[in-house]
N, C-alpha and C positions, 0 to 999 in steps of 0.2 A: 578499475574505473569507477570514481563514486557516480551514484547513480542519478541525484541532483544535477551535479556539474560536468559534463556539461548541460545544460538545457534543452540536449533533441533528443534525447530520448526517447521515445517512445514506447509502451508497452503494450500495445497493440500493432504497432509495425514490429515488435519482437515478435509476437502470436504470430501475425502474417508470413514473417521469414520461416520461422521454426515450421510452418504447414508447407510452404516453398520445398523444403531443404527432404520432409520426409516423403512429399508429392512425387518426387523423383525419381529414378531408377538408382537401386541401389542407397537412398537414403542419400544421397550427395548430391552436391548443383556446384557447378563452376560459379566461382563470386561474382562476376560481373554481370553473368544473369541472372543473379538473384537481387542483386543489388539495382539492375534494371526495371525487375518486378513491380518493385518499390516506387522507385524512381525513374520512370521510363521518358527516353529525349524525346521530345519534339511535344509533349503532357502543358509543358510553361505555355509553348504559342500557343494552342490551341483555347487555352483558359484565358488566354490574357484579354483587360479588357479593352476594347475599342478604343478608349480614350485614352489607352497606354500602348498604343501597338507598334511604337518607333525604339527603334533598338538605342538611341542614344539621351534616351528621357530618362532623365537622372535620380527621378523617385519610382522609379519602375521595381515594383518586389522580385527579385530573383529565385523566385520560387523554385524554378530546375535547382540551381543551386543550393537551396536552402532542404529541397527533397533529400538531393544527397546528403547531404549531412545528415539528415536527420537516419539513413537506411544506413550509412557508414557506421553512426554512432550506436543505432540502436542491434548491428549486427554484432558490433564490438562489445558488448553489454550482452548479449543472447551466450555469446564466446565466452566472457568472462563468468557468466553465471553456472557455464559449463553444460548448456542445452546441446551445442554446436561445436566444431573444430574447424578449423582451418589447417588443410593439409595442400600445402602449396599454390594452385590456384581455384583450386576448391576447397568447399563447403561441407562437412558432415557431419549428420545427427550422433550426436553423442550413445552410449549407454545408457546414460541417465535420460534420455529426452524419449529412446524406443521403449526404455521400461514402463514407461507411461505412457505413451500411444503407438497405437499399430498402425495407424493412417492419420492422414491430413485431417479428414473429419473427425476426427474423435481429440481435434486440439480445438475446445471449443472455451467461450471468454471464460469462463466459469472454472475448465478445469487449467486453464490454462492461469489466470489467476492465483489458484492454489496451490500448484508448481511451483511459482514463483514466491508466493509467501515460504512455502517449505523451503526454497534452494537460499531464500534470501537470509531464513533465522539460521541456517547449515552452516552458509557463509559465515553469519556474525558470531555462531558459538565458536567454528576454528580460527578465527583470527582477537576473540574478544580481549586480551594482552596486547594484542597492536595498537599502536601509536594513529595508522589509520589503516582503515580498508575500504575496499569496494564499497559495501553497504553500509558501513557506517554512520554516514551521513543522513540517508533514508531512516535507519532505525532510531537512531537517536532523534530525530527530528517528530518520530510520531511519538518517540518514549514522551517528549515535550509537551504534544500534543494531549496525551494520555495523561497527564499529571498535573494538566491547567487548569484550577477552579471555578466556578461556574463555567462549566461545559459548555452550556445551550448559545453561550455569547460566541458569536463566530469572530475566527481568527481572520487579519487580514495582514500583510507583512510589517509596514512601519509607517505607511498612510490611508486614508479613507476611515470610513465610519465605524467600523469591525476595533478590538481592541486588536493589539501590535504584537505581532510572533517577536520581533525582534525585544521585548520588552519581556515575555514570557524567558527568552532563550538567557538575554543577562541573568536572569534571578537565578538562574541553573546555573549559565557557564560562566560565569563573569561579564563586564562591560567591553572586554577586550573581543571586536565582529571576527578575528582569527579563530578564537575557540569555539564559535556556533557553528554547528551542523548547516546550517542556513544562514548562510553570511550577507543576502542581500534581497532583495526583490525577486530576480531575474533563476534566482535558485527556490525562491516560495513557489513560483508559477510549476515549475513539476512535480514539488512535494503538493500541491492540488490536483493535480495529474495521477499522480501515485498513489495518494495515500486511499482515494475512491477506490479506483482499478483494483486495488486489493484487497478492501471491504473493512478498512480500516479507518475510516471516516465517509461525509456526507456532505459532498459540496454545496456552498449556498451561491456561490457566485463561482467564473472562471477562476478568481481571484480571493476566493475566502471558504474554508471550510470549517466543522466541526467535529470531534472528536466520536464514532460512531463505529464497535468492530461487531456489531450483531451480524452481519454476514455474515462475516469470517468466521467468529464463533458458532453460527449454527452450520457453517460449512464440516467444519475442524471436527467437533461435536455430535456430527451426524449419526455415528455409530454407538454412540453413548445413550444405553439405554433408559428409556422411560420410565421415570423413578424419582421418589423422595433423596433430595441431595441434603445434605449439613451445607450449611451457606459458608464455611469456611474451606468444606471440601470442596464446593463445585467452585469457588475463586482459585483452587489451588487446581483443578484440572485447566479452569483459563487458561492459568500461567503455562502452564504445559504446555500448552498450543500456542499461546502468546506470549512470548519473552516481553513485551514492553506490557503486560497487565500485571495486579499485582501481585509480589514475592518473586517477579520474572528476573533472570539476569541483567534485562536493560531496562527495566522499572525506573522511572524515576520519583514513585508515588511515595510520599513520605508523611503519613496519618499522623494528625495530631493525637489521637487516642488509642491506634491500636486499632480502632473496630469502622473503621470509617474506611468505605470501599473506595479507590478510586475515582475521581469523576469521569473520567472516559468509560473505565468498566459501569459503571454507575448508567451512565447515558444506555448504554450495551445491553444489559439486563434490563432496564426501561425498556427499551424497545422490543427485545426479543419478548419482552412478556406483553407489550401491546400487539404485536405481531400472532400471539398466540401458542409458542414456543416452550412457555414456562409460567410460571404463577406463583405467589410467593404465599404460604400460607397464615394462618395465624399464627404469631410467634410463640413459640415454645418452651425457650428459655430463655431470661435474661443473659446469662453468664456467656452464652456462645453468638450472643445477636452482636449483627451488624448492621450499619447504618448505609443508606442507598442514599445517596446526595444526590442535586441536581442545580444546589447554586442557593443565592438569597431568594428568587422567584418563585423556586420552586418547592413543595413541602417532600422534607427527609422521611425516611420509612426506615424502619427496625425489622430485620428479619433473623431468620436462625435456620429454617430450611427454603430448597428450593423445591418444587415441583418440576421435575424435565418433563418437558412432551414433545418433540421438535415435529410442527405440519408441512405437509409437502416434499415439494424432491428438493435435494443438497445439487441437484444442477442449476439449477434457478440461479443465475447470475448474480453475484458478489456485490 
């Protein structure tokens, strides 16, 4: 199931089922009260408002309905990611989901996020020769995102003020809206949903964000010791944790010179080093520096090493 389309996804009603499913004896829950959980009947009346409260008023949100969907979709997607099974008319916690928590509390936004980033690039490395898969959509949509110039300008689909993902996605995939990972408006609204939740960008609006994985990378990174990096080395440990930064498998970054960082990763190491995380020092050599971009607005920097020093806790939400 790609993870844009359909549009109910959720991945936080994923967190919430996958706490559901090990909450319960035996790590299992019968689907239809899990899927209750979620979506519990009689939740629409109670909300609905005063000035909608006749069952045959034909602009009325169907919210009970629309709840479903969205617990059906995002259990189907918990399933396919392989957190969960479905073994008849239950529900159970995977392998993969107990190796990584012993209880319902310990599925918190944070690690539950970087689960998913992990199951999500698993996903993309065994199927990366497929025509499609599950995630593909998602990955190649932030690979996009990661490769778009001047960073800082937020993206917005193909109307409003923001420049147009659909305009970024032609120069990549062609003009034909079949070959984009995001083929329309109605599939951008979850890649802003997503690509936050993961720590791979920085919503500016519901409806527009910007290229930003400093979470994810001092997530990923947390173990990596504090220490003078070569500024080609610590791009190439990114890539390691990040398939879509660059020299990664779904990179779509293509340097006019060789020495020109990414602008996503660019925005990423900006921040992580306003955040406190890293510092770039005086440059060293020419022959091994690299250039930090941030756009026409913003002034480019020359580095050769990094500084690591990552503060605080790696729980701290993504």
């Amino acid at each position: 199931m790609p993870l844009l389309n359909p549009p109910d996804i959720l991945p936080e009603a994923m967190r919430y089922l996958a706490r559901a499913v090990i909450a319960h004896r035996g790590n299992r829950c019968p689907k239809a009260e899990l899927l209750a959980l979620v979506a519990p009947e009689g939740l629409v009346e109670t909300m609905r408002p005063l000035d909608r409260d006749k069952d045959d008023d034909p602009d009325a949100d169907n919210t009970a309905e629309s709840g479903r969907i969205i617990a059906e979709k995002s259990l189907a997607a918990l399933i396919s990611l392989g957190f969960v099974a479905q073994h008849d008319t239950e529900v159970a916690a995977s392998e993969t989901a107990l190796s990584l928590w012993r209880s319902a509390d310990a599925i918190t936004p944070v690690s539950f996020s970087h689960a998913l980033r992990s199951q999500i690039w698993s996903v993309a490395a065994s199927s990366r020769d497929s025509v499609a898969t599950q995630v593909e959509d998602l990955v190649q949509a932030v690979a996009v995102l990661f490769a778009a110039r001047e960073p800082l300008r937020p993206f917005e689909f193909e109307t409003g003020q923001g420049r147009h993902f659909a305009e970024a996605q032609a120069s990549e995939f062609g003009p034909l809206k079949k070959d984009w990972p995001v083929t329309n408006s109605t599939q951008f609204l979850p890649l802003c949903r997503w690509a936050p939740y993961l720590g791979l960008a920085q919503p500016l609006s519901p409806r527009s964000l910007v290229a930003d994985a400093s979470q994810a990378l001092r997530h990923e990174l947390a173990q990596l010791p504090a220490q003078r990096f070569r500024a080609a080395d610590f791009v190439a440990r990114c890539a390691a944790v990040l398939p879509i930064s660059d020299g990664g498998p779904w990179s779509r970054w293509k340097s006019d010179d060789g020495q020109e960082i990414s602008p996503g990763l660019s925005v990423s190491l900006r921040q992580l080093e306003a955040d406190g995380h890293l510092t770039f020092p005086p440059v060293e050599s020419d022959t091994d520096a690299l250039t930090v971009a941030l756009g026409q607005t913003a002034e480019s920097i020359r580095i050769s090493h990094i500084d690591w020093h990552p503060q605080g806790s790696a729980e701290e939400r993504p």
